[in-house]
C-alpha positions as CSV (number, residue, x, y, z in Angstrom):
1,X,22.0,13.0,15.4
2,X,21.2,16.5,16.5
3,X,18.1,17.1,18.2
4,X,15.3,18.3,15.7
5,X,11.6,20.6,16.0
6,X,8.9,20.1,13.9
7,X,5.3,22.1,14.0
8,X,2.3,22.0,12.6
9,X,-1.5,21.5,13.9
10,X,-2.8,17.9,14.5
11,X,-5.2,17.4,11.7
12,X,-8.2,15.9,14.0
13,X,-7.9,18.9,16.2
14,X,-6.4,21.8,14.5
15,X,-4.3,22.0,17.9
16,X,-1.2,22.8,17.0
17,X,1.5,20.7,17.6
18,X,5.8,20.7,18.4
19,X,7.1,17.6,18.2
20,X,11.2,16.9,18.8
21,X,13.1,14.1,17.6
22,X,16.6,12.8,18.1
23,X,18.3,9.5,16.9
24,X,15.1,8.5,14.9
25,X,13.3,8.7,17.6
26,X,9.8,11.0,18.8
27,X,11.4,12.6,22.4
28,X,8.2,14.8,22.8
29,X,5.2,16.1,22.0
30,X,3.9,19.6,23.0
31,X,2.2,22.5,22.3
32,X,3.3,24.0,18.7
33,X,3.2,28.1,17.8
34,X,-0.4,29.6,17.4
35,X,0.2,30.8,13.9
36,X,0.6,27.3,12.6
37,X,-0.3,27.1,9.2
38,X,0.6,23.7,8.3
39,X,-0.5,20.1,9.0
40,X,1.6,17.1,11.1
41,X,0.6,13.8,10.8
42,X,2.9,10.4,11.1
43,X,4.2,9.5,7.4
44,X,2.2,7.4,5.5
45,X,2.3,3.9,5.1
46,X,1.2,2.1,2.4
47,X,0.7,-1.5,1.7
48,X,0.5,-2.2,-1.9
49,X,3.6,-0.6,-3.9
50,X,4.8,-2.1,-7.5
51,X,6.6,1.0,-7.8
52,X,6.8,5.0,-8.3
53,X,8.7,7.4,-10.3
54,X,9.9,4.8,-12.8
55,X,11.0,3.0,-10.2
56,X,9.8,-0.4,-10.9
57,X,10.5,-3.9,-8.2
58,X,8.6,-6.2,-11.4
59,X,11.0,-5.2,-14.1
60,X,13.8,-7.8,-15.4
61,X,17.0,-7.1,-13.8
62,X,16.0,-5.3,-10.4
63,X,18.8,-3.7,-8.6
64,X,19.6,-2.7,-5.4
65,X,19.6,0.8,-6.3
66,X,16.7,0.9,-7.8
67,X,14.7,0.0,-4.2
68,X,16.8,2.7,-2.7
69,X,15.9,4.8,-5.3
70,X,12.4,4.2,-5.0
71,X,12.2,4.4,-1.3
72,X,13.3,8.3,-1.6
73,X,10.9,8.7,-4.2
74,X,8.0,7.8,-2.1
75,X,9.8,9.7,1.1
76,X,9.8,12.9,-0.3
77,X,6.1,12.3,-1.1
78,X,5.2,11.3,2.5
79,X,5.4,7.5,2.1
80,X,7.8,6.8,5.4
81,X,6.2,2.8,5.3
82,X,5.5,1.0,2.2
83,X,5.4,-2.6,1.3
84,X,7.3,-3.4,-2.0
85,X,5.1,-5.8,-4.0
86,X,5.8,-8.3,-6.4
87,X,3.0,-9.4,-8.6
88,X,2.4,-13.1,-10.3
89,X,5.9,-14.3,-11.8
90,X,7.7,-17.3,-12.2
91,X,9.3,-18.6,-9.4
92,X,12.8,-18.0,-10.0
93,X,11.8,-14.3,-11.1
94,X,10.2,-13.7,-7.8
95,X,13.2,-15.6,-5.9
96,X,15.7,-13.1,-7.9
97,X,13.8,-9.7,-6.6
98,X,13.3,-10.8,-3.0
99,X,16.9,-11.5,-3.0
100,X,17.8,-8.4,-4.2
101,X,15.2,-6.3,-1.9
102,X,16.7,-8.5,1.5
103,X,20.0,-7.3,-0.1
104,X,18.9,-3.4,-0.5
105,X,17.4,-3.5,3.3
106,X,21.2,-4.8,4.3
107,X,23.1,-2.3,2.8
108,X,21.0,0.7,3.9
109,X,19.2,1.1,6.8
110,X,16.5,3.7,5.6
111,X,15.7,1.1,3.3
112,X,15.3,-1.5,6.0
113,X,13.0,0.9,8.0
114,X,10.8,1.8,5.3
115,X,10.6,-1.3,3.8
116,X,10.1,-4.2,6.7
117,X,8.7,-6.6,4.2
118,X,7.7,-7.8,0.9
119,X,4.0,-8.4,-0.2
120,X,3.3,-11.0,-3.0
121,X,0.9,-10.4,-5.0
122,X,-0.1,-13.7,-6.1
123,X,0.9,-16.1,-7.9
124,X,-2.0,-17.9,-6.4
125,X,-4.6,-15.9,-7.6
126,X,-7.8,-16.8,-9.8
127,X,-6.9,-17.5,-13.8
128,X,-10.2,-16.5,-14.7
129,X,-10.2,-13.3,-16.9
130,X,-11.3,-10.2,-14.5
131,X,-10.4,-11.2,-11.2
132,X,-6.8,-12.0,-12.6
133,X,-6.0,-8.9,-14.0
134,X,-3.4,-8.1,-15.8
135,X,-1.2,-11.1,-14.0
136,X,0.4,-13.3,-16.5
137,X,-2.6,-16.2,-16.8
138,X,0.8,-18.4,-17.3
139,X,2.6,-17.9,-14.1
140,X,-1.1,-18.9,-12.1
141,X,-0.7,-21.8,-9.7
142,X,-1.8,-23.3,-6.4
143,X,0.0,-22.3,-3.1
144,X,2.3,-24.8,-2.0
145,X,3.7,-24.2,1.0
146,X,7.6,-25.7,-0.5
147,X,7.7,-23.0,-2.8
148,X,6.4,-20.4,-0.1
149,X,9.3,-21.6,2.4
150,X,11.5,-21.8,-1.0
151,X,10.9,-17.9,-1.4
152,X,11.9,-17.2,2.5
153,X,15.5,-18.6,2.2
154,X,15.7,-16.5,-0.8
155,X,15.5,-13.3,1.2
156,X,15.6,-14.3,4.7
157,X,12.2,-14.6,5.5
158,X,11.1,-11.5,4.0
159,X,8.1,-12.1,2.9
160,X,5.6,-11.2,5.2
161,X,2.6,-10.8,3.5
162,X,0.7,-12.9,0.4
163,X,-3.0,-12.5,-1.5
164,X,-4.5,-15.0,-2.6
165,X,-7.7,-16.7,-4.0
166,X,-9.2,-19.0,-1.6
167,X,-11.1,-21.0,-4.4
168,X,-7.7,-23.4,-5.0
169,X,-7.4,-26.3,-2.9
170,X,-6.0,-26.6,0.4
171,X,-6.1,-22.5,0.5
172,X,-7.0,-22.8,4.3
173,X,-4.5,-25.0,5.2
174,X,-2.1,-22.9,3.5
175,X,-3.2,-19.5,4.9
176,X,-2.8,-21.4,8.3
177,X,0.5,-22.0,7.9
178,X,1.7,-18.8,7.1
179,X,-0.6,-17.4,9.8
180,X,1.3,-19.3,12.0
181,X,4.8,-18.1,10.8
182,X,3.5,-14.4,11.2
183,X,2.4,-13.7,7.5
184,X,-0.4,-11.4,7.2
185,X,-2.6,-13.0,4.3
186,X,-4.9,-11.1,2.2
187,X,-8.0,-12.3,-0.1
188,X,-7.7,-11.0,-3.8
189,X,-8.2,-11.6,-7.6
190,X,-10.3,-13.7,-6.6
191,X,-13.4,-15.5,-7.8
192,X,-14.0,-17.9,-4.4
193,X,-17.4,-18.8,-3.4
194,X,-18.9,-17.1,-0.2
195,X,-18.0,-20.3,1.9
196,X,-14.4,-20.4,0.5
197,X,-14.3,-16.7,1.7
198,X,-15.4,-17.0,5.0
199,X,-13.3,-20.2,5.1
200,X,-9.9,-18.3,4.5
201,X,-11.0,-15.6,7.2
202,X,-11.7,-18.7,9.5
203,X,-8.1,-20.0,8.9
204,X,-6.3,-16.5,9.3
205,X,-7.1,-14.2,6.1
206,X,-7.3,-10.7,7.6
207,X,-7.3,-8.1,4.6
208,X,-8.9,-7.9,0.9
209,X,-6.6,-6.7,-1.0
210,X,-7.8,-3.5,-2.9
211,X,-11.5,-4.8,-3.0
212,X,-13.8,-4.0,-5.7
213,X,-11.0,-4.6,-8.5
214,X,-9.3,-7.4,-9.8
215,X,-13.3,-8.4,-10.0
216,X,-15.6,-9.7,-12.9
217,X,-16.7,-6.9,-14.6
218,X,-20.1,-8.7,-14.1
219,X,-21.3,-10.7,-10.9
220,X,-24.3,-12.0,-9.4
221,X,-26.8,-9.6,-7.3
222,X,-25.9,-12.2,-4.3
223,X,-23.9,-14.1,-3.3
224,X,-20.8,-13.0,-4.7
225,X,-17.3,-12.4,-3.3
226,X,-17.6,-8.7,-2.4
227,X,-20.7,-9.0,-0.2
228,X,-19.2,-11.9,1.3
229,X,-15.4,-9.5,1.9
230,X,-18.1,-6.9,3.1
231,X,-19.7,-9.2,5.7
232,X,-16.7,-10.5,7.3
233,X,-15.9,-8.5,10.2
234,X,-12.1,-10.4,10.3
235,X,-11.0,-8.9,7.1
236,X,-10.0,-5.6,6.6
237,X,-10.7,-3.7,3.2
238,X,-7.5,-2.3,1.1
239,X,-9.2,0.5,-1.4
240,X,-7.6,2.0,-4.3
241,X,-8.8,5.6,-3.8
242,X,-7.3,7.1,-6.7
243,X,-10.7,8.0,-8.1
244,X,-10.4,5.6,-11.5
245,X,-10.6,2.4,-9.4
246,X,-13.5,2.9,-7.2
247,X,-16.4,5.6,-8.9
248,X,-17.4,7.6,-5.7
249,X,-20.5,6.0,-4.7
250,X,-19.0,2.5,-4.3
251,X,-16.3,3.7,-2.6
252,X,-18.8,5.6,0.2
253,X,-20.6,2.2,0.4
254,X,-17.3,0.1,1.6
255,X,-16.6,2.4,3.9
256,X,-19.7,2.4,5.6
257,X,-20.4,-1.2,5.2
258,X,-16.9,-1.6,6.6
259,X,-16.5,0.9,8.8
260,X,-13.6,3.2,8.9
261,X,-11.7,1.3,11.2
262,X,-11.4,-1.9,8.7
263,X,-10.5,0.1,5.9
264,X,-7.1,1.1,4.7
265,X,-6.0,3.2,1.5
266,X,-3.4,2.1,-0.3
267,X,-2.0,3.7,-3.5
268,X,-0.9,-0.1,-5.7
269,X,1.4,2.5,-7.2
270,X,3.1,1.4,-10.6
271,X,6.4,2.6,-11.7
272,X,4.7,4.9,-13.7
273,X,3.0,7.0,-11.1
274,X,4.5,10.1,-10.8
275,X,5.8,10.4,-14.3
276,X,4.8,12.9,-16.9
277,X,1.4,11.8,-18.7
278,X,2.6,9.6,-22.3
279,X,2.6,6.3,-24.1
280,X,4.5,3.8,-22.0
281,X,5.7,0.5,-22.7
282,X,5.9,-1.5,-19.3
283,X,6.7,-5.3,-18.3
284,X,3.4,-5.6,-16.6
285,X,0.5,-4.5,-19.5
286,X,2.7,-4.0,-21.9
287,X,1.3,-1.0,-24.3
288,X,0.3,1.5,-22.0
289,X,-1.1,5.0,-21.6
290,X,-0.7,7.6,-18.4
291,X,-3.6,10.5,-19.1
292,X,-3.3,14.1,-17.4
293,X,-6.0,12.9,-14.3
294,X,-3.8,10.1,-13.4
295,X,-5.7,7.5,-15.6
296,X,-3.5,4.6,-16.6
297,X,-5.4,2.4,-19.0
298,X,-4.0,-0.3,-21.4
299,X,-3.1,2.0,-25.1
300,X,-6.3,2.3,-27.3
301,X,-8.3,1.0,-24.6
302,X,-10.6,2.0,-21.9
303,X,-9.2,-0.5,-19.2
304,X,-6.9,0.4,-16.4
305,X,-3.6,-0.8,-16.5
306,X,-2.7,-0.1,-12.5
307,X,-2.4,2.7,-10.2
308,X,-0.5,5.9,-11.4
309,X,-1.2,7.8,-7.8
310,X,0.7,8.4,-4.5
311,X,-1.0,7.6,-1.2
312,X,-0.8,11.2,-0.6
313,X,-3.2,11.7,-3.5
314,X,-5.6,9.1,-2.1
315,X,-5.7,10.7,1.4
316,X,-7.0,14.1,-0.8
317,X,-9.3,12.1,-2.8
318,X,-11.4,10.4,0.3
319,X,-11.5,13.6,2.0
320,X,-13.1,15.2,-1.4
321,X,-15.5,12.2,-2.6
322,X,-16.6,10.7,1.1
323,X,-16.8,14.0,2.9
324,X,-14.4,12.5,5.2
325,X,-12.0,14.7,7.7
326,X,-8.9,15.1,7.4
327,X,-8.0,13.2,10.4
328,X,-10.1,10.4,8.9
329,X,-8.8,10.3,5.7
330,X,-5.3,10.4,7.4
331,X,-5.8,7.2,9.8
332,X,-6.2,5.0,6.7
333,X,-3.4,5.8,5.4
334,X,-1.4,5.9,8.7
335,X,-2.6,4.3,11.7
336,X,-4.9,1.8,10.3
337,X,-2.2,0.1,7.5
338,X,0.2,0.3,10.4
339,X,-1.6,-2.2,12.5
340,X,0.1,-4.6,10.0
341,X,3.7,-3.2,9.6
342,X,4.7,-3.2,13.5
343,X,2.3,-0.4,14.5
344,X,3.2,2.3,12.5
345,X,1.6,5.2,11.3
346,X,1.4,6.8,15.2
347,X,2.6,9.9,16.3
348,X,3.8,8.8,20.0
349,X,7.1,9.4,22.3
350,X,9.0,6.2,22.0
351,X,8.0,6.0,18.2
352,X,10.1,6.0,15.0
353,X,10.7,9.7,13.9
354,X,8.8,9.5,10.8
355,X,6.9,12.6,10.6
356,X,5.3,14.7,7.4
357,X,4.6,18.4,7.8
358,X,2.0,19.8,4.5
359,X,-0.1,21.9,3.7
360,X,-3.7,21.0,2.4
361,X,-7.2,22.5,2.4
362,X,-10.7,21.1,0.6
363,X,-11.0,20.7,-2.5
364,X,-6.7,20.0,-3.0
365,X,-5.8,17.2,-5.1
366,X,-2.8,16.3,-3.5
367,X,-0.8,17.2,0.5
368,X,1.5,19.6,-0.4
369,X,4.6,18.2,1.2
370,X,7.0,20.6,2.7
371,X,8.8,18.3,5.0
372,X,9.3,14.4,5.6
373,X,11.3,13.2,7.9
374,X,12.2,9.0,8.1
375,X,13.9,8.1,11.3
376,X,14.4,12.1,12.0
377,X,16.2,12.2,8.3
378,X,14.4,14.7,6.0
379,X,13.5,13.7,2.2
380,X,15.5,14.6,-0.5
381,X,15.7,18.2,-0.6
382,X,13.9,18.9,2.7
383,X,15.2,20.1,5.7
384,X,12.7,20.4,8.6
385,X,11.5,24.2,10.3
């Protein structure tokens, strides 16, 4: 591949940057033009994605061109990392789709660099009504480690990430276990006890996945399972910051109780982010409507239904709601999540050649994406300065 030349000013600095690529790879980083307008940043990388653009991994019938499909979806929005996730299923459902995501990742290596493993969402989860969420209350079981190794022949060991709700029994020794075969556990939809929670952390639990939700929608002053997710310096907080999950004020809180550095945004996208506002009918909630603000709520109610916003819009919306820089905002959605997917998310000689180039200022909803490059190739109807 030819060598390429990308500009634009480093959003922590404002310097502006030039940074050439060849073969997928960064070859340098220098000093970009003065009259930079734009903004560089390593794509994004997100760890919690059901789907996008009607793209959807937990429909019946999931085909390999439907992940490819879904990877350029999120490419062109900036999304050079994401996680495809599979939420609570029956096991042969969830054995089907990781087979056919290991088989998408072999026929196309873009796929296999955006997409270095699959997250499962459950099934061990709580089956109380709150913390499960919209999960099927039917498919909700205990972890057994036969069916988690049953799941890795079905895809090759694929799987490299699992929440769960430490309140089942023998949770620790199961999060051990696939600690010890490199599988990044998470605690969510959960109802555990503070002991349980500190527990799992103990045995190898290093996120929360998207705290805050997938919650009663009425707990205990103290103890309960957020302060105790809070308190533990060993796990690091997902957060839906699509501005319906988390009202402003909470979301300031966790990420000062926190800290910036244990905090990652992710989008938990649904197939029906980044489709035109409607009534829906979807295999995951069912009856379903998308509002203009990104609002997906079950149909005639005022519950949400998922996540119907890109990581991109997340990265605007923490910047807006926890007077956050740019920068900041940026390193949870880049560097931070990529302490779990092989280190990406860093702009670096030596590094994969995924790259986004936007434009943005205060008070924007969105990063206005002008080019994305993944592995030096540009997005769907990109083509790099």
């Amino acid at each position: 591949m030819a060598e390429q030349r990308l500009t634009g000013r480093d959003p922590d600095t404002g310097r502006p940057l030039a940074v050439s690529v060849a073969d997928g790879v960064i070859t340098a980083v220098g000093e970009g033009p003065a009259d930079e307008t734009h903004w560089l940043s390593p794509g994004l990388v997100d760890l919690q994605v059901n789907g996008f653009a009607g793209h959807d991994l937990n429909a019946p019938g999931l085909t390999v061109d439907v992940v490819s499909a879904l990877v350029r979806s999120l490419h062109a929005r900036g999304v050079t990392t994401f996680v495809p996730t599979l939420v609570t299923a029956e096991h042969e459902r969830t054995a089907d789709a990781l087979a056919v995501i290991a088989a998408a990742r072999r026929a196309d290596p873009l796929v296999a660099h955006a997409a270095p493993y699959v997250h499962l969402e459950g099934p061990h989860i709580s089956p109380q009504d709150g913390p499960r969420g919209v999960h099927a209350e039917r498919w909700v079981r205990p972890p057994s480690t036969d069916e988690f190794e049953a799941w890795q022949r079905a895809c090759g060991g694929l799987v490299g990430m699992v929440t769960l709700s430490p309140h089942h029994p023998g949770s620790a020794a199961y999060i051990a276990h696939l600690t010890a075969r490199g599988v990044h556990v998470a605690v969510g939809h959960t109802h555990a006890d503070p002991g349980q929670i500190h527990a799992a952390a103990a045995a190898g639990a290093r996120l929360s996945t998207h705290l805050g939700n997938g919650a009663h929608a009425v707990l205990p002053r103290h103890p309960n399972y957020l302060w105790s997710q809070l308190a533990d310096d060993r796990l690091t907080a997902s957060l839906i910051a699509d501005g319906h999950h988390l009202p402003a004020d909470t979301l300031v809180a966790m990420l000062r109780a926190k800290g910036q550095d244990r905090c990652v945004l992710v989008s938990d996208a649904v197939a029906l982010a980044g489709c035109p506002p409607g009534h829906y009918e979807t295999p995951v909630g069912g009856r379903v409507e998308l509002h203009d603000d990104g609002r997906l709520v079950a149909a005639g109610t005022p519950y949400l239904a998922g996540a119907a916003r890109c990581l991109s819009e997340g990265v605007a919306h923490v910047v807006a709601a926890a007077g956050l820089g740019l920068g900041a905002a940026l390193r949870m959605a880049t560097a931070g999540p990529g302490r779990f997917v092989a280190d990406r998310g860093r702009l670096a000689v030596g590094g994969p050649a995924d790259l986004v180039r936007f434009a943005f200022a205060p008070g924007d909803r969105d990063l206005t994406v002008h080019t994305a490059l993944l592995l030096g190739r540009p997005a769907p109807g990109g083509s790099p300065r």
